[in-house]
Structures are given as C-alpha cells and as structure tokens.
DRENVO-889889 format. One line per field, with one value per residue: residue in one letter; chain; x, y, z of N, C-alpha, C in turn. Coordinates in steps of 0.05 Angstrom, whole numbers, plus 32768, in hexadecimal, padded with zeros to 4 digits. Layout:
BEGIN
resn	a | ...;
chain	A | ...;
n.X	X | ...;
n.Y	Y | ...;
n.Z	Z | ...;
ca.X	X | ...;
ca.Y	Y | ...;
ca.Z	Z | ...;
c.X	X | ...;
c.Y	Y | ...;
c.Z	Z | ...;
end
This chain:
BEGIN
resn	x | x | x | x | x | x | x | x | x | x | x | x | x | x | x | x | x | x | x | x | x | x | x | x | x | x | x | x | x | x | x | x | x | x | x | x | x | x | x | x | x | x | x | x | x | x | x | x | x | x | x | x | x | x | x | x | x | x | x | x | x | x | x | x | x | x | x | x | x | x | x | x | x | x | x | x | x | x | x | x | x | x | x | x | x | x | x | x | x | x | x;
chain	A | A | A | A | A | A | A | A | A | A | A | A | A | A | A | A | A | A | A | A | A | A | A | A | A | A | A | A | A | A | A | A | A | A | A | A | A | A | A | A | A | A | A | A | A | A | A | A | A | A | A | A | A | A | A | A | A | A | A | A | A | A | A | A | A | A | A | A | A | A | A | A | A | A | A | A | A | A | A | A | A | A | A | A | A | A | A | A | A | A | A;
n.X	81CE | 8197 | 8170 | 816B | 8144 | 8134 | 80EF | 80BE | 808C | 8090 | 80AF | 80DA | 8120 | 811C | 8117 | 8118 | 80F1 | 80FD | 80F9 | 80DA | 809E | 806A | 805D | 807F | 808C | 8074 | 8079 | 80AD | 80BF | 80A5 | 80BD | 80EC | 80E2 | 80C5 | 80BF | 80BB | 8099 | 8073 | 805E | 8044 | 8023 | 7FFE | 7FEC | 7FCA | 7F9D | 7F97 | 7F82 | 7F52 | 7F33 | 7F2E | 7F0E | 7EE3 | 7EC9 | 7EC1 | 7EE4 | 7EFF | 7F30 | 7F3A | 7F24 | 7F34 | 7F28 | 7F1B | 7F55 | 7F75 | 7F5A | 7F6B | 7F9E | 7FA4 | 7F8F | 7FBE | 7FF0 | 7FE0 | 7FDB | 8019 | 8035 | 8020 | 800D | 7FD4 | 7F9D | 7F76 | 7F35 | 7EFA | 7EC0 | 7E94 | 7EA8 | 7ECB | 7EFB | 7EFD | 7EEB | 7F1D | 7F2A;
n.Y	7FE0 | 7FFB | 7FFD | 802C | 8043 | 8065 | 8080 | 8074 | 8084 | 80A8 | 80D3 | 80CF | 80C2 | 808E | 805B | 801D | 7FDD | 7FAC | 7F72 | 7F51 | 7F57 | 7F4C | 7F1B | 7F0C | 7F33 | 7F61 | 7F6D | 7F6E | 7F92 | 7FBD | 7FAB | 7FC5 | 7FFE | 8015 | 802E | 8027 | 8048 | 805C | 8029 | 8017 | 8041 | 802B | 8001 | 8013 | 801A | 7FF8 | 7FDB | 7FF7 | 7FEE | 7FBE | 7FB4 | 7FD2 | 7FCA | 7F90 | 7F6F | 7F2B | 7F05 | 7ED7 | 7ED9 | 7EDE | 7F08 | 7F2B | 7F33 | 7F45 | 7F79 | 7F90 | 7F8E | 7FB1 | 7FDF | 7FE4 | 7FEA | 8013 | 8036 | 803C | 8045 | 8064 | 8092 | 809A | 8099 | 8079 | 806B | 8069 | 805C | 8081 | 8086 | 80B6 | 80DB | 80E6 | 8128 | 815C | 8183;
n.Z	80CE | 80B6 | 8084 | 8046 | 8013 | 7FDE | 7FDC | 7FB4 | 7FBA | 7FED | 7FD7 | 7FE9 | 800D | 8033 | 8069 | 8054 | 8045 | 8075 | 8055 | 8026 | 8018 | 7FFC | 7FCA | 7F84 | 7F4C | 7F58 | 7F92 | 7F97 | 7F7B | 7FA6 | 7FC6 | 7FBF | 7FB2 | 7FD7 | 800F | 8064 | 807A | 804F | 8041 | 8079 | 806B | 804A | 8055 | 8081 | 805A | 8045 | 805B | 8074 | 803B | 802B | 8069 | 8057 | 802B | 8035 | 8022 | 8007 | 8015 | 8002 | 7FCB | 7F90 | 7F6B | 7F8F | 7F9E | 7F74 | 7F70 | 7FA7 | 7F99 | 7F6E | 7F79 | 7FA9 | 7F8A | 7F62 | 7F94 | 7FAB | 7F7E | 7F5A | 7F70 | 7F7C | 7F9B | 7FD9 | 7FCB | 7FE7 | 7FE6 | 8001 | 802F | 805B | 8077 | 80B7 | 80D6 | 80EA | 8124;
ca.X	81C4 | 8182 | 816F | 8158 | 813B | 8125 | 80D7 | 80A8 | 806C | 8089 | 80C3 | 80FB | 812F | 8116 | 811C | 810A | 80EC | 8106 | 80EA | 80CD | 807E | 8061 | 806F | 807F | 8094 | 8069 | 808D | 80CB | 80B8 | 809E | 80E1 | 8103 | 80E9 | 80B9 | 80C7 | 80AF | 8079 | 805E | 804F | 8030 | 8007 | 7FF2 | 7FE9 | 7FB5 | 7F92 | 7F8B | 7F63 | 7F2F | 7F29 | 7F20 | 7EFA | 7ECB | 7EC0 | 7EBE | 7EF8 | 7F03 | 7F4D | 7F3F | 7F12 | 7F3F | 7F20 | 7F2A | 7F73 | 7F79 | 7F52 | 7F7F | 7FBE | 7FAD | 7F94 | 7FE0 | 7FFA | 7FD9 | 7FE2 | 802D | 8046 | 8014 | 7FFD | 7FB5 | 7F92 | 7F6C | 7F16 | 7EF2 | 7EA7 | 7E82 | 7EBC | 7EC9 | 7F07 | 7EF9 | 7EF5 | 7F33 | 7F28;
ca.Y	7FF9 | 8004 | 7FFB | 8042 | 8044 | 807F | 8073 | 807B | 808B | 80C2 | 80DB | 80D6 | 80AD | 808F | 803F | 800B | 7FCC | 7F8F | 7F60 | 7F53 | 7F54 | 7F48 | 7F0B | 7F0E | 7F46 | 7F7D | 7F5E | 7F74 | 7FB7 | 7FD2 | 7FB8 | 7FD8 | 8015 | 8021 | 8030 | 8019 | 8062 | 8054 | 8008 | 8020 | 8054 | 8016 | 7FEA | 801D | 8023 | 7FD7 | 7FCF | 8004 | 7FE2 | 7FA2 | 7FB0 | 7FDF | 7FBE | 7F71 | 7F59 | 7F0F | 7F01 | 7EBC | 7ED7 | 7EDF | 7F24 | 7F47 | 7F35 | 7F4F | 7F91 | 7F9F | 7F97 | 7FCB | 7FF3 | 7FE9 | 7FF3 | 8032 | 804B | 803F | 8052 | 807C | 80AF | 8093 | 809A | 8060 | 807A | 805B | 806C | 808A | 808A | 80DB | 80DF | 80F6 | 814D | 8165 | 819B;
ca.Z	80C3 | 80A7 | 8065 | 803B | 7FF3 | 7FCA | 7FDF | 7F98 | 7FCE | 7FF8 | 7FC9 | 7FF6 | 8015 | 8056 | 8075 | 804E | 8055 | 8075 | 804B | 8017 | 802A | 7FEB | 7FBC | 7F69 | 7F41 | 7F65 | 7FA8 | 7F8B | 7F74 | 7FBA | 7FE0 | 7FBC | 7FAD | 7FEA | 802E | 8072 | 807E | 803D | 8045 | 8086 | 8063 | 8035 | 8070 | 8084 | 8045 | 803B | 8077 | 806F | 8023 | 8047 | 8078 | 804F | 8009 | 8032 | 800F | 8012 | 8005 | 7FF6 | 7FB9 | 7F77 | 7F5B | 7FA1 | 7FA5 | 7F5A | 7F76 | 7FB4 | 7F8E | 7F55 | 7F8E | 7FB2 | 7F6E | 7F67 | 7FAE | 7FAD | 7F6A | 7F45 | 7F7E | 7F76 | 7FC3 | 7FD0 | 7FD0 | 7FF8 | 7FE5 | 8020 | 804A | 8067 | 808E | 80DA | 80D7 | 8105 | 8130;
c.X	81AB | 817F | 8164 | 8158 | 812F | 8102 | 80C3 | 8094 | 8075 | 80A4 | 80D9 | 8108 | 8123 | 8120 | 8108 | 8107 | 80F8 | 8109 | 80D8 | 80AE | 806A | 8067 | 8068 | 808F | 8092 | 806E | 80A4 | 80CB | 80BB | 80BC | 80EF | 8107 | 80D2 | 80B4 | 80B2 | 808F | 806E | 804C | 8041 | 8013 | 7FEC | 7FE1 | 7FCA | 7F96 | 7F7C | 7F7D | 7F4D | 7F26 | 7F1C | 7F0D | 7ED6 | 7EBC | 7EBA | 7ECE | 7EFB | 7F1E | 7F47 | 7F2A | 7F2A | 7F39 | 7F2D | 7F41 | 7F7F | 7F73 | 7F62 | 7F99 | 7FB8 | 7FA6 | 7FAB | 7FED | 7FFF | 7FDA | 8003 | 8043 | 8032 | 800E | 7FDB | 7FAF | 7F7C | 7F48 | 7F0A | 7ECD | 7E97 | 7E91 | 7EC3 | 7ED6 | 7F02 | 7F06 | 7F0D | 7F2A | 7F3A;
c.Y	7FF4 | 8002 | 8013 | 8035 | 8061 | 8072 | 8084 | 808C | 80A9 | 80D3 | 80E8 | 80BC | 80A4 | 8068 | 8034 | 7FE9 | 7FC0 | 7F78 | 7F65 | 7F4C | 7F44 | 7F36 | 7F15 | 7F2A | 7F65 | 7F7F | 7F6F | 7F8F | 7FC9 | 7FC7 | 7FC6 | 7FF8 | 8024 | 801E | 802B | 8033 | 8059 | 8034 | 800E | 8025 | 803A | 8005 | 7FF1 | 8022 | 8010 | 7FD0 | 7FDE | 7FF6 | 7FC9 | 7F9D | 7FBA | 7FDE | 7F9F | 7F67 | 7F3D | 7F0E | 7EE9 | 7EBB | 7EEF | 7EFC | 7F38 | 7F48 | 7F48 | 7F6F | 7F98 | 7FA6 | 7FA7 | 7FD9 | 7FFA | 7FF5 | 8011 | 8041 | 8053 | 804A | 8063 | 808F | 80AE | 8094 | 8082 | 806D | 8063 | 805D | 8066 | 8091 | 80AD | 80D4 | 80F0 | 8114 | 814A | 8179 | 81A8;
c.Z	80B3 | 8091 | 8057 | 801C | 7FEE | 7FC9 | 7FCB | 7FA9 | 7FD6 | 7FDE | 7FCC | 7FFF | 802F | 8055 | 805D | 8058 | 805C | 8066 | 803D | 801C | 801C | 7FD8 | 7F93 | 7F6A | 7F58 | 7F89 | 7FB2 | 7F93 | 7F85 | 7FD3 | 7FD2 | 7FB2 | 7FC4 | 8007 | 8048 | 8080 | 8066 | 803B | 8059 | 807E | 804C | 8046 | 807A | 8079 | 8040 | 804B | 8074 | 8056 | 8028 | 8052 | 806D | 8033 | 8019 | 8027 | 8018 | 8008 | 7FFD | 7FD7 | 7FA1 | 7F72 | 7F79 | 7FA3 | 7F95 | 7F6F | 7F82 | 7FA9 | 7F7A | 7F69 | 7F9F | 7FA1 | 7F72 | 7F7B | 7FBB | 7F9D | 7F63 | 7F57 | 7F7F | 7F9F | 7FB5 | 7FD5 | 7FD3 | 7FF5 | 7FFD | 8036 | 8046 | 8080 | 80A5 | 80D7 | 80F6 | 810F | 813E;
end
C-alpha cells in the first residue's frame, strides 16, 4: 500500500515519498510532510533555477541558495522567481 502524508505544499492528503531524497534534518522534514506532486513541482522548479542562474552544485553558496529556495517553495508558499523568465501565454 502506498504511503500518504498530510502534504505542507498542496494541503492535502495524497502519496508520499518513497524515500527519503534529501539528507539531514530538512531530508526528514519533506518525507514526511511532502508528497510525491509536490516534490515533482520542486523537481521542476530546481531545474529552471539551475539551468537559468548557472548553478554549480559543486559551489557551496549555490547549494545554500537552492535549499532556502526548496525551503521556501515547499513550506512557506514562496514561488520560486526566476528574473526574466515569462511563463509560455496559453491560448
């Protein structure tokens, strides 16, 4: 059977993770309180940040940066801004 949690992000019950994804405290936190759409939606986030700031993971300050940006995109309700970025108009 599936695993659910009460997910902080969307603020309902849905699947949670497998596994823990993330190591330490803040590791902890998101198995257990955020589910496998919202780690997606994160999943998503962290690549345009990535790809569109240059992050180096192997450079100390950006690691710091993404994770208060996860932080903030998983518990506080913060969206992640992207400057210059302009999601694609729908029609």
């Amino acid at each position: 059977m599936a695993r659910t949690v009460f997910c902080q992000k969307l603020q309902k019950e849905a699947q949670g993770l497998d596994f823990q994804l993330y190591p330490g405290e803040v590791g902890e936190r998101i198995f257990n309180n955020i589910s496998k759409e919202a780690w997606q939606q994160w999943q998503h986030k962290q690549t345009m940040l990535i790809n569109e700031k240059k992050l180096n993971m192997m450079n100390t300050e950006h690691r710091v940066l993404l994770e208060t940006e996860m932080v903030g995109f998983l518990f506080e309700n913060k969206d992640v801004e992207i400057e210059g970025y302009r999601p694609p108009e729908t029609k």
